[in-house]
N, C-alpha and C positions, 0 to 999 in steps of 0.2 A: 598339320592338324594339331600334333603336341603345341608345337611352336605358338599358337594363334591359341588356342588354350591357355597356355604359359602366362604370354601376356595380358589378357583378359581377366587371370584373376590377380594380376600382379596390377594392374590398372583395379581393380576393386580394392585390395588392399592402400594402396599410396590415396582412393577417393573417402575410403573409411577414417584412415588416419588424420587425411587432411579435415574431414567431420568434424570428428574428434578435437583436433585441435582449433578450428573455428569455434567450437563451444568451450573450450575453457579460455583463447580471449575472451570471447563473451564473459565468462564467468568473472574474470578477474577485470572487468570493466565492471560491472556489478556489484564489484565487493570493494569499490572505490569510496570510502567515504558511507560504506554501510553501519547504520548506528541497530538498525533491529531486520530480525527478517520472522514474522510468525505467519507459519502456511495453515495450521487448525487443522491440518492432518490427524488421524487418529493415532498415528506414531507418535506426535510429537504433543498430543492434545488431552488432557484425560478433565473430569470432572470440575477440578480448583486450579488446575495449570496451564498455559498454553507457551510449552516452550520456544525462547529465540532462537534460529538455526545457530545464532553468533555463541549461544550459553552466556548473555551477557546480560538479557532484560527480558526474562522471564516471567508473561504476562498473566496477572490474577486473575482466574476467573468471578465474578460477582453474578449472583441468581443461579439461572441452567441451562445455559444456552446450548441445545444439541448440538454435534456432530452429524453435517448431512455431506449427502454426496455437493462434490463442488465444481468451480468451473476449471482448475487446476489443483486435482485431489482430492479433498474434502474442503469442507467449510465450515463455517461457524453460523448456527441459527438463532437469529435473537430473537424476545416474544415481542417485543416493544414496550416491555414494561417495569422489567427489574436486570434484563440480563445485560450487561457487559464487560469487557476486560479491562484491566489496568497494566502498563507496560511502564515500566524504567525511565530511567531520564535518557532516552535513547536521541537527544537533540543539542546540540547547541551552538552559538552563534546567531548570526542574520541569513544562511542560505543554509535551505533543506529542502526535503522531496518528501511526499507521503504520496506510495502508491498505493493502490488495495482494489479488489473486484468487490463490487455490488450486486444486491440483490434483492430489489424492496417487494414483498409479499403484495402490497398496493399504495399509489402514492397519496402522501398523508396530508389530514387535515390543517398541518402547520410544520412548521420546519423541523425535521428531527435531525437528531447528530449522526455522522459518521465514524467519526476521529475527532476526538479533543484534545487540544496539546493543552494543557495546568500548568501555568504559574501562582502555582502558592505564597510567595511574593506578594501577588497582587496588579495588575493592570498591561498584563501579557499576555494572556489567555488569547488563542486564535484555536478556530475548527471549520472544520469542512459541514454543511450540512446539507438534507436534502428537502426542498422545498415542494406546496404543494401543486405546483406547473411541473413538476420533473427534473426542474435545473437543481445544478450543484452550484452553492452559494459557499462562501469564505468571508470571515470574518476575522477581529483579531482587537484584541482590548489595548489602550494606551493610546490608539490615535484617531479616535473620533470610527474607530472599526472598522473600518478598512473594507467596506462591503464591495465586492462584483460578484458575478455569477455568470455560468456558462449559457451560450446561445442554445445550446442542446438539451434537450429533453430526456431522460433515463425513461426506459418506458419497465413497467409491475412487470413481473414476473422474469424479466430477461438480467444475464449477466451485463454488465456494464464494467469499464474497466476505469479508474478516477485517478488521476493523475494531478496535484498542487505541488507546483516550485514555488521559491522564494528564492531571487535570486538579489543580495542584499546588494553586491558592491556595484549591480546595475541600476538598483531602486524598481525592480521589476516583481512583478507576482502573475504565475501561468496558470491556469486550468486546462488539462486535457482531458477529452473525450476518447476511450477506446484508441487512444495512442496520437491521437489528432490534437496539435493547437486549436481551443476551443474559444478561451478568454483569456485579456490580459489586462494588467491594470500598473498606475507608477507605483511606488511603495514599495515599504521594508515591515518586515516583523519586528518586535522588538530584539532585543540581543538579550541571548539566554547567557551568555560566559557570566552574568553575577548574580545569575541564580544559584540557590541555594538544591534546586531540587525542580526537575520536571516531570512531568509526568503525560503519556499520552498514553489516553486509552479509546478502545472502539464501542460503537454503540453506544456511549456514554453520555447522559441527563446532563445540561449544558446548568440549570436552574431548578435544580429538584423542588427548591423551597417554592416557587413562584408556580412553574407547570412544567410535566412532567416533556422530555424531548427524546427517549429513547427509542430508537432504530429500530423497525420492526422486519425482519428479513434475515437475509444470510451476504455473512462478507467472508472473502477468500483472500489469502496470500496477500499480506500486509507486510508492506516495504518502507522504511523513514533511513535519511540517510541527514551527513550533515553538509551536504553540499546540495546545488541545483543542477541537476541532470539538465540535461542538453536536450533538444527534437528527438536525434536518433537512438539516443540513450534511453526515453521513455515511451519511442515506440519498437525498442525492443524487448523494453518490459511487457509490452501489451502482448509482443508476439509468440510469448515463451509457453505459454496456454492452447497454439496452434500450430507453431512450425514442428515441432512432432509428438510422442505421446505424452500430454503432461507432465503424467509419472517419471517417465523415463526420463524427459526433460528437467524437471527440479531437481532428479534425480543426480544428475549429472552436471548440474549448474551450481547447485546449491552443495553439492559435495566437491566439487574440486572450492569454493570458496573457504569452506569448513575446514579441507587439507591444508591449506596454504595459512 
């Protein structure tokens, strides 16, 4: 009886640790080529800041976009009309990832932004935006725009999880849906290495002067790296919000990253 006791929590311990240790590879797959990680946590979030987990691009807030509950801790609420953030030159090269969770209040009368990467430069500018069918569309200045957009509809009021590679040395660019290859398209973004300065922010008016395009909703847990994540690499991003509790989860993903 001791005996079969014994080993049962000795088989608990070795199934704990190996846990444990499955999530910080994970972690250190994740931290491959991470240029920003902002979650809009209230820990990490206050009125004019939205800290990077990295302490490296610490994103400005612009307007007052709340803090509401989110789909992986808190989030970020924007009104659609003055609110969103400005992050670091958290990019560069021709391959990179922008992940983030969506959340559009209702789908809009014309395309608004999600993510805007700025080149100040001049004629590099690309973004993620969302259209009024639902689809997530990509754009990008210098080459005639580079437009596709995903087969999949984002439907008001639900989280959505959005997913752009740029994957330069293939000539490829991905859209994924909720963790799923959605769309792809050939093409490169331009190359940030002679930029003087980038800048991506979320929610962000793409043409203030002309008409206004800001994001009306809430976005969660926003990820840019400078490389192109792979299938399994960006649907394990998707799955970090369900394989156990959130909190717990970034908790432990995003802090062995931070140790290392």
């Amino acid at each position: 009886m001791k005996l079969g006791l014994f080993l049962t929590l000795a088989c608990a311990v070795v199934m704990g640790f190996a846990a444990v240790n499955t999530e910080m590879t994970h972690a250190q797959s994740l931290e491959d080529g991470l240029g920003g990680h902002w979650t809009f946590d209230k820990g990490d979030t206050d009125a004019k800041l939205a800290k990077d987990a990295l302490g490296e691009n610490d994103g400005e807030i612009k307007g007052a976009p709340t803090i509401v509950e989110g789909i992986v801790g808190d989030a970020l609420s924007f009104n659609g009309e003055e609110d969103y953030v400005v992050m670091g030159a958290a990019t560069t090269g021709q391959d990179l990832t922008y992940a983030m969770w969506i959340k559009p209040v209702a789908l809009p009368d014309g395309p608004k932004v999600i993510i805007w990467d700025d080149d100040p430069q001049g004629g590099g500018d690309s973004w993620l935006e969302l259209l009024a069918d639902g689809t997530i569309q990509t754009q990008r200045g210098g080459d005639g725009f580079g437009v596709f957009k995903t087969e999949t509809a984002v439907e008001a009021g639900e989280w959505t999880h959005v997913t752009f590679v740029a994957a330069g040395a293939d000539d490829k660019k991905f859209l994924y849906i909720n963790g799923e290859l959605d769309a792809e398209a050939d093409g490169k973004i331009n190359s940030r290495d002679t930029r003087s300065h980038v800048v991506v922010a979320v929610g962000h008016d793409r043409n203030a002067f002309i008409k206004p395009f800001y994001f009306e909703g809430e976005i969660d847990d926003v990820a840019v790296y400078h490389r192109a994540l792979d299938d399994k690499e960006v649907m394990e991003n998707y799955q970090i919000a369900f394989d156990v509790e959130p909190a717990g989860k970034l908790a432990l993903t995003w802090g062995a990253i931070k140790a290392n």
